[in-house]
MMTF fields as JSON, N, C-alpha, C and O atoms, coordinates in Angstrom:
{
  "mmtfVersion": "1.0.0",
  "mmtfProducer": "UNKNOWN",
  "numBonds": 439,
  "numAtoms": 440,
  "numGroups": 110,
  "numChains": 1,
  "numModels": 1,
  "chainsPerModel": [1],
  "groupsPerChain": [110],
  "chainIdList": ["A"],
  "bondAtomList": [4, 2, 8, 6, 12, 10, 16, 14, 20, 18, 24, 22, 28, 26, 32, 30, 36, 34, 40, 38, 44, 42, 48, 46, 52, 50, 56, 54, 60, 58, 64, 62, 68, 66, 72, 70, 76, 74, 80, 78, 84, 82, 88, 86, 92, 90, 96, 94, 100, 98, 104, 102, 108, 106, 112, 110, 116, 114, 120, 118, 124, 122, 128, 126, 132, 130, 136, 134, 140, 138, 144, 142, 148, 146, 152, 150, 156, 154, 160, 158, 164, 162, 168, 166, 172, 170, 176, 174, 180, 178, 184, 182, 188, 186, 192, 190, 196, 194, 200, 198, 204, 202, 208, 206, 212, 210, 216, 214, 220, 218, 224, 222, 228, 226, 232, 230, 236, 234, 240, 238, 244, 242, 248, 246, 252, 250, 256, 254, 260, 258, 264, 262, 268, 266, 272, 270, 276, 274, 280, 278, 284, 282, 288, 286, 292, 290, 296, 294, 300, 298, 304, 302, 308, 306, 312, 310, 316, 314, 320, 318, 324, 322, 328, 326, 332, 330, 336, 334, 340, 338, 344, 342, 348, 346, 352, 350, 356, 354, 360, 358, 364, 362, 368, 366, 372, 370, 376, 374, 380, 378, 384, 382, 388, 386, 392, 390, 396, 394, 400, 398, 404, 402, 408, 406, 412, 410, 416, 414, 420, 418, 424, 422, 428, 426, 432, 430, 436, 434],
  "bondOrderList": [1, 1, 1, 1, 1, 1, 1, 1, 1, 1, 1, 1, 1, 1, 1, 1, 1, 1, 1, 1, 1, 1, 1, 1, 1, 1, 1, 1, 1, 1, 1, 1, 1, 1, 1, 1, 1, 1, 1, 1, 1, 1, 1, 1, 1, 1, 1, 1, 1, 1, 1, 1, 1, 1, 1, 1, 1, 1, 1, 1, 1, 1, 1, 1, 1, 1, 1, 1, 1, 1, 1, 1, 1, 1, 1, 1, 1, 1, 1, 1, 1, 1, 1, 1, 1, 1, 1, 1, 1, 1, 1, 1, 1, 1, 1, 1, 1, 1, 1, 1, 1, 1, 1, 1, 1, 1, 1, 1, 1],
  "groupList": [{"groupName": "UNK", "atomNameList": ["N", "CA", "C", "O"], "elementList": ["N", "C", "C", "O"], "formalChargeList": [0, 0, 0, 0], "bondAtomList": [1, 0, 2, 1, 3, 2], "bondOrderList": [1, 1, 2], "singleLetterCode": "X", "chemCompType": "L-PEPTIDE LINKING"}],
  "groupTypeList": [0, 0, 0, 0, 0, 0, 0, 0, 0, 0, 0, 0, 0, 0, 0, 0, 0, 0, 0, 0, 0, 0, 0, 0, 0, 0, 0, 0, 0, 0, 0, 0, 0, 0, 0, 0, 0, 0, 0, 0, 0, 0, 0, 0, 0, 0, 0, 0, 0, 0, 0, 0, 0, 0, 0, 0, 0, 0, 0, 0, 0, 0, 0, 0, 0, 0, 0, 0, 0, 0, 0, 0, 0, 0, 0, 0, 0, 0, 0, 0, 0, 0, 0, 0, 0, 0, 0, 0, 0, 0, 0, 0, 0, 0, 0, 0, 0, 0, 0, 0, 0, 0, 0, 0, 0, 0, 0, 0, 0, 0],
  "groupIdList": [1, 2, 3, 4, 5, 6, 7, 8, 9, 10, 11, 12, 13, 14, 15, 16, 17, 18, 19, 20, 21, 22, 23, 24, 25, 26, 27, 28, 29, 30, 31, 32, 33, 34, 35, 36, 37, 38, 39, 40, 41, 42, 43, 44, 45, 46, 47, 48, 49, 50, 51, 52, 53, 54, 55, 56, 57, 58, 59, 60, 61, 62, 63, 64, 65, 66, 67, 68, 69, 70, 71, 72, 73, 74, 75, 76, 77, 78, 79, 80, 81, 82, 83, 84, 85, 86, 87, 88, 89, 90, 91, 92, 93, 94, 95, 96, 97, 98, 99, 100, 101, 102, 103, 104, 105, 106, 107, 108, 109, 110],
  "secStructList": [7, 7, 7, 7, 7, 6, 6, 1, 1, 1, 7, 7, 7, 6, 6, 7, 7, 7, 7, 7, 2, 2, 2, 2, 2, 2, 2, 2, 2, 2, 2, 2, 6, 7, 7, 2, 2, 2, 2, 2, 2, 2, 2, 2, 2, 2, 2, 2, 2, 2, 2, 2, 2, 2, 2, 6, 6, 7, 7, 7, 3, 3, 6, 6, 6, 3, 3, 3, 3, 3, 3, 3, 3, 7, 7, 3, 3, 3, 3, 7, 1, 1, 1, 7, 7, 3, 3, 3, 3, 7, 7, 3, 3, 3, 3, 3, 3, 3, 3, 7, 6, 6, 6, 6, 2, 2, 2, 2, 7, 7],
  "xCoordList": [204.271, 203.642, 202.46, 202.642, 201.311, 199.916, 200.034, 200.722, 199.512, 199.679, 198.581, 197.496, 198.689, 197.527, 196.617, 195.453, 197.272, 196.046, 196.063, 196.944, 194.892, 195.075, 194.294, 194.258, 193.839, 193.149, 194.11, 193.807, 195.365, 196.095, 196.562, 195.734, 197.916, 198.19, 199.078, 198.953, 200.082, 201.17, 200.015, 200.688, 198.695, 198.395, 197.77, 196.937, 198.367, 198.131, 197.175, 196.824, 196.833, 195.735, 197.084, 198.284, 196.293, 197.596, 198.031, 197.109, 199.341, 199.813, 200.191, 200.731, 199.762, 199.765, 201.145, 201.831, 201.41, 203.251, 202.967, 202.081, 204.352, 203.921, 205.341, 206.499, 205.103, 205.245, 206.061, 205.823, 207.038, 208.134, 208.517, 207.874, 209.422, 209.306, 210.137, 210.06, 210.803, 211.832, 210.95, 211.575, 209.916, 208.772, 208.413, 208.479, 207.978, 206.627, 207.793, 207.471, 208.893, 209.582, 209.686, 209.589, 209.936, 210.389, 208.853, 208.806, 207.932, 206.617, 205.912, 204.826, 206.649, 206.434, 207.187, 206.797, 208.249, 209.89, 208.51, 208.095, 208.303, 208.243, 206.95, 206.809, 205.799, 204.148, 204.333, 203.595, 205.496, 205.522, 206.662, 207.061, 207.292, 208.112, 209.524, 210.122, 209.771, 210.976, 212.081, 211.814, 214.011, 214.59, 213.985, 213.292, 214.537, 214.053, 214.648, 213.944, 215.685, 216.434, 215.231, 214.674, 215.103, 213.104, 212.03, 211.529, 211.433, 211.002, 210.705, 209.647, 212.319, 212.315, 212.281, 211.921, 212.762, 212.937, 211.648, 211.182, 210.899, 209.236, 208.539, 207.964, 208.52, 207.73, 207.972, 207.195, 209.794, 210.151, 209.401, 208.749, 209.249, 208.427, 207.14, 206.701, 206.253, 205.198, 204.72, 203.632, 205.473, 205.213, 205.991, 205.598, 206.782, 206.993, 206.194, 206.216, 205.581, 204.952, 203.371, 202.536, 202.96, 201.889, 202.066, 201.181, 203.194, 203.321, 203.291, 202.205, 204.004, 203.933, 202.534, 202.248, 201.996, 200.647, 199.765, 198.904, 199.754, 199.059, 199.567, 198.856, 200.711, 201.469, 200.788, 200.168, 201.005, 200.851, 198.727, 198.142, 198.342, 196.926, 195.518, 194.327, 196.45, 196.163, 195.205, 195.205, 194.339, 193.879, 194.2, 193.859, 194.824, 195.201, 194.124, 193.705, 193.854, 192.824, 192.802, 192.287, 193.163, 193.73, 192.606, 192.538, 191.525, 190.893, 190.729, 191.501, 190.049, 190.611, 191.365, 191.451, 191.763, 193.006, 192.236, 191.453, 192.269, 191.658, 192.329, 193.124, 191.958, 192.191, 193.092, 192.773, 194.272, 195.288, 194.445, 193.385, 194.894, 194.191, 194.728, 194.918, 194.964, 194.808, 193.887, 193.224, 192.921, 192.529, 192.914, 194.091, 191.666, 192.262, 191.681, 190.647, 192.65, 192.21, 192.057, 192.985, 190.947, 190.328, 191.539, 192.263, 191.539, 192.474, 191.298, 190.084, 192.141, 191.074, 192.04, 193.146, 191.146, 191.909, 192.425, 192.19, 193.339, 194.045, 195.028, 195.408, 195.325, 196.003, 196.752, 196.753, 197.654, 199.248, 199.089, 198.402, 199.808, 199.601, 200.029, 199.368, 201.5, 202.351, 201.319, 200.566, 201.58, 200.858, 199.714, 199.227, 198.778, 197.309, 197.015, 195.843, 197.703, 197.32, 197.011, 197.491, 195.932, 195.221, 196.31, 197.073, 196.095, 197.112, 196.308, 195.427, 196.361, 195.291, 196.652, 197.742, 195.886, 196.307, 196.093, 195.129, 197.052, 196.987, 196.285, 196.618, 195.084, 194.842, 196.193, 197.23, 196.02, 197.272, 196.436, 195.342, 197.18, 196.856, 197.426, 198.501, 196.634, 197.451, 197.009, 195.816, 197.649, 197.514, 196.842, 197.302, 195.612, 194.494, 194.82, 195.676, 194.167, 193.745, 192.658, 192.46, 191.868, 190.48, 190.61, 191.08, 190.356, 190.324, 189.648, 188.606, 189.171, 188.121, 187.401, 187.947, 186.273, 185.151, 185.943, 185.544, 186.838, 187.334, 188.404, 188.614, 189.124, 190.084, 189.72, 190.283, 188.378, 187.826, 187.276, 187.692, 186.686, 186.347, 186.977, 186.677, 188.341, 189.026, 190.03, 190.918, 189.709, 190.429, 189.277, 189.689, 188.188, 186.86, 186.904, 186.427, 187.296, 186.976, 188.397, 188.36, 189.628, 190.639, 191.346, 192.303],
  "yCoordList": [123.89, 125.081, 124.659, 123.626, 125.253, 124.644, 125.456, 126.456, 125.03, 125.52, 126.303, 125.764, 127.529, 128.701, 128.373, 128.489, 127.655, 127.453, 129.018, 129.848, 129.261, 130.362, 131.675, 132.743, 131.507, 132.244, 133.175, 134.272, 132.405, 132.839, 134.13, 134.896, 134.988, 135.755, 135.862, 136.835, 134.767, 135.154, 134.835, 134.57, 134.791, 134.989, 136.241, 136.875, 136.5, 137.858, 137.761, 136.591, 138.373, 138.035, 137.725, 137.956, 137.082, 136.828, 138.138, 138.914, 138.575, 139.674, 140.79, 141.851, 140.309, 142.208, 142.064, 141.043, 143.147, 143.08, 144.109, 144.943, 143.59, 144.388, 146.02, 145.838, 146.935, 147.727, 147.511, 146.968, 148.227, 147.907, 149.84, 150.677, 150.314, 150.97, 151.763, 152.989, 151.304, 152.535, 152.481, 153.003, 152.123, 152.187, 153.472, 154.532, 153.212, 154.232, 155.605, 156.599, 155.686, 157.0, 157.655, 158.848, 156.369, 157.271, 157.855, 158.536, 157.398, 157.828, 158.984, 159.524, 159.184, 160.632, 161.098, 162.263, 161.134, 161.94, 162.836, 163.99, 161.773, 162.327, 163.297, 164.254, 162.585, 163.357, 164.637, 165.604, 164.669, 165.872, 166.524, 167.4, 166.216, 166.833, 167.288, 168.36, 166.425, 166.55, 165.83, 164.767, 165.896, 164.805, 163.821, 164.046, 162.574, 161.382, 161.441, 160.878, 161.867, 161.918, 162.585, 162.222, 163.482, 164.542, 163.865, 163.812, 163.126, 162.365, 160.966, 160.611, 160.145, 159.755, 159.909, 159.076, 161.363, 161.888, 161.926, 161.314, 162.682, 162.665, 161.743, 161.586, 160.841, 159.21, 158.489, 157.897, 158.768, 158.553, 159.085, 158.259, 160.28, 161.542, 161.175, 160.987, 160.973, 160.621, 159.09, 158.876, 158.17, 156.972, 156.719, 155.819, 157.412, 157.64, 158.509, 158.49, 159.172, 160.378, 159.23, 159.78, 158.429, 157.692, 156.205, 155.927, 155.701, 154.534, 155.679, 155.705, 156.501, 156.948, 157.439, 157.221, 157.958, 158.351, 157.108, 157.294, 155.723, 154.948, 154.16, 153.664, 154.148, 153.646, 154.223, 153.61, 155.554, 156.564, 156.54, 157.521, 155.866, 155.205, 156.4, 156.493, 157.202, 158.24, 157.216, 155.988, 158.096, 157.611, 158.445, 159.628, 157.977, 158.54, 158.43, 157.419, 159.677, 159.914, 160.121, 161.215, 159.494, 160.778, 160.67, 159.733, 161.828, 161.417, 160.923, 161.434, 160.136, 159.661, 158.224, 157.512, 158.203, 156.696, 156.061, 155.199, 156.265, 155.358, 155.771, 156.697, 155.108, 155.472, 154.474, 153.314, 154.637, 153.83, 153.86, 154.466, 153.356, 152.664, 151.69, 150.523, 152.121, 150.319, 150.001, 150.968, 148.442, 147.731, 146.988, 146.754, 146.588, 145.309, 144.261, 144.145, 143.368, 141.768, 141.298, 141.311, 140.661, 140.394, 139.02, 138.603, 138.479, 137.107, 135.911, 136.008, 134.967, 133.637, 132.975, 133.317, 131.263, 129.99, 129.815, 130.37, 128.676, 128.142, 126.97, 126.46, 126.665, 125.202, 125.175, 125.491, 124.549, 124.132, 123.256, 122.238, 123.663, 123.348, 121.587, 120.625, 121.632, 120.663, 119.589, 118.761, 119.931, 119.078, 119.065, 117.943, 120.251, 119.98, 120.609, 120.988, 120.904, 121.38, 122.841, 123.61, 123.006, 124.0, 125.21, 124.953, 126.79, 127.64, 128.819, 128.909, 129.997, 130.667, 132.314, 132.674, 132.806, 133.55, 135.231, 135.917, 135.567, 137.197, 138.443, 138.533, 139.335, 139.971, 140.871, 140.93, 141.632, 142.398, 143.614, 143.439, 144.661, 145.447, 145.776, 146.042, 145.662, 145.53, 146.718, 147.004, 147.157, 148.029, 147.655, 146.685, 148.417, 148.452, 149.241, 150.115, 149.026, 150.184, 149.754, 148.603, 150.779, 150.629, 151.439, 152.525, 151.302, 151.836, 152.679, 152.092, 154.137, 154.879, 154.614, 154.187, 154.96, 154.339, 155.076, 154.738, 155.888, 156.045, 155.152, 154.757, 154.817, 153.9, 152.093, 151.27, 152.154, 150.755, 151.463, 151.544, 151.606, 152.115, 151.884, 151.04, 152.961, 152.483, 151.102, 150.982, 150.29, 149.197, 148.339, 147.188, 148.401, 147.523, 148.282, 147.548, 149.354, 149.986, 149.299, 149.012, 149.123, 148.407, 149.181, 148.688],
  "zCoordList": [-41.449, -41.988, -42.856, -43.501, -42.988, -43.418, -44.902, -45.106, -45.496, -47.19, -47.378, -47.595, -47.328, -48.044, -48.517, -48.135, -49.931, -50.912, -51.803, -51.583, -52.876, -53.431, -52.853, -53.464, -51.925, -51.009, -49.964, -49.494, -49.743, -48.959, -48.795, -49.289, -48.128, -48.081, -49.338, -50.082, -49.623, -50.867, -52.221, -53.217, -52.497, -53.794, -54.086, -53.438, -55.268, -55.934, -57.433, -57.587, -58.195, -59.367, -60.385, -60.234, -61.506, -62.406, -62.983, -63.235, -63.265, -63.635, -62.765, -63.079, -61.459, -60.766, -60.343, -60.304, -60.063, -59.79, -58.49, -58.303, -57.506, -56.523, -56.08, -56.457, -55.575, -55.507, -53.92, -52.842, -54.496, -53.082, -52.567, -53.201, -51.58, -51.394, -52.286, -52.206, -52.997, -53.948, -55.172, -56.095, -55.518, -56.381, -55.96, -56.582, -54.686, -54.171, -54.02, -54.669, -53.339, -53.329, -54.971, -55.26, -56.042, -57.276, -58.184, -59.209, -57.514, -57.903, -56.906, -57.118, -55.962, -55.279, -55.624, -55.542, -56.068, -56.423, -58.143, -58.244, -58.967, -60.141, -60.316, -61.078, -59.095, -59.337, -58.405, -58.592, -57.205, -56.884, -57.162, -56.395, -58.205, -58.692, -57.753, -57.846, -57.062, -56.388, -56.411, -56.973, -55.843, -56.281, -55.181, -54.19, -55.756, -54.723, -53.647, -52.809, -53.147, -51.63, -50.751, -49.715, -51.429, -50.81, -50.575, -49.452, -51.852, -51.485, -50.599, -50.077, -50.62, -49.426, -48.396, -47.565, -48.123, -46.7, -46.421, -45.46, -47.268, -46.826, -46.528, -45.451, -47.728, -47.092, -45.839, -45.09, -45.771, -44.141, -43.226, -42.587, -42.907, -42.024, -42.067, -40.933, -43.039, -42.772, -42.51, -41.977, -42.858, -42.138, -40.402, -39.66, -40.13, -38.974, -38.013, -36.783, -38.726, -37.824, -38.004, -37.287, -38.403, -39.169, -37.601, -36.791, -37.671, -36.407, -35.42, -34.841, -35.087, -33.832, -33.003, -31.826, -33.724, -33.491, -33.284, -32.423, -33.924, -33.802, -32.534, -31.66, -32.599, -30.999, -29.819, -28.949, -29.924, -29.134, -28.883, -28.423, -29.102, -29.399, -30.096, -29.8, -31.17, -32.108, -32.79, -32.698, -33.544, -35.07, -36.035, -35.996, -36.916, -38.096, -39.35, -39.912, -39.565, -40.703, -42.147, -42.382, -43.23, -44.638, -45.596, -46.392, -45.519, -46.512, -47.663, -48.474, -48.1, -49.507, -49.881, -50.881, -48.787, -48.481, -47.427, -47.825, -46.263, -45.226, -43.697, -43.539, -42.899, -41.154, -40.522, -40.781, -39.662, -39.091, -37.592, -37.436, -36.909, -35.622, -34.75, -35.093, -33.685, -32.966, -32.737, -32.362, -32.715, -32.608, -31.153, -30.882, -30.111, -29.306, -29.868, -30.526, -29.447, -29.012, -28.178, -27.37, -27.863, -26.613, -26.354, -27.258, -24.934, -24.327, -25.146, -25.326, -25.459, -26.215, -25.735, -25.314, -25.906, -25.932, -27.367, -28.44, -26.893, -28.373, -28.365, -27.311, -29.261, -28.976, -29.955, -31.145, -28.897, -29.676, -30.731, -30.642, -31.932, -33.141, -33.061, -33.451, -32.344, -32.305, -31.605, -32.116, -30.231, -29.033, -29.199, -29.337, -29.263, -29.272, -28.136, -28.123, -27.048, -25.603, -25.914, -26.746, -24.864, -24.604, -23.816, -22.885, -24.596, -24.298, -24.137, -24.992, -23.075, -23.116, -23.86, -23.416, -24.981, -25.388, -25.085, -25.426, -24.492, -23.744, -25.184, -26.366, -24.252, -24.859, -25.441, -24.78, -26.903, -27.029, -28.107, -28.643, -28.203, -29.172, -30.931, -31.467, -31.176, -33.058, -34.034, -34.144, -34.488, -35.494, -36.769, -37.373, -37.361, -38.185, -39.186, -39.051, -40.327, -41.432, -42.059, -42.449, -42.172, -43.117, -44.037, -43.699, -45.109, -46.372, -46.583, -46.292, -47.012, -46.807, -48.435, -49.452, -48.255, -49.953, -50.971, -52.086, -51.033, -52.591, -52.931, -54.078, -51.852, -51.87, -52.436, -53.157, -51.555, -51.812, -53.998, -55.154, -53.533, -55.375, -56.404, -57.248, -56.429, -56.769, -56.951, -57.796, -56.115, -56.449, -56.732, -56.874, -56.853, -57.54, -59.11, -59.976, -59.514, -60.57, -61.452, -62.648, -60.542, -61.076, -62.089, -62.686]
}
């Protein structure tokens, strides 16, 4: 396994703490004022209704937040990490999100 470095995916800024999903339900439970069983049920519903549509090769739009999407990937070469031999890698489709400019803003405004 190749070492990140601090650039990587597991580094975060010093201090930020991260937000898991019974975070995010008890912070919709309290700003929309509902019990949390509601709120989970909801966050369920809309992140399900959120993959399906993008499966289903939807774009998902929310103003304010940003756009879900698939994305292709074109077929490329590539090589085995181990061996070194040349492996030709099948195009596939992957799921995207872009951030829409208030979203980016806000996290430059911090």
């Amino acid at each position: 396994m190749r070492h990140q470095g601090r650039t990587g995916p597991r580094h975060r800024p010093q201090g930020a703490r991260e937000m898991n999903r019974k975070d995010l339900v008890e912070t919709v439970a309290r700003e929309a004022g509902l019990p949390t069983a509601q709120a989970d049920a909801a966050l369920a519903a809309m992140l399900d209704g959120v993959v399906a549509a993008v499966a289903a090769g939807e774009k998902v739009t929310l103003p304010g937040f940003g756009t879900f999407e698939q994305r292709s990937r074109a077929a490329r070469s590539g090589r085995n990490p181990r061996t070194g031999a040349l492996l030709e890698i099948a195009a596939t489709l992957a799921p995207a999100f872009k951030p829409a400019a208030a979203f980016k803003q806000a996290v430059v405004a911090g």
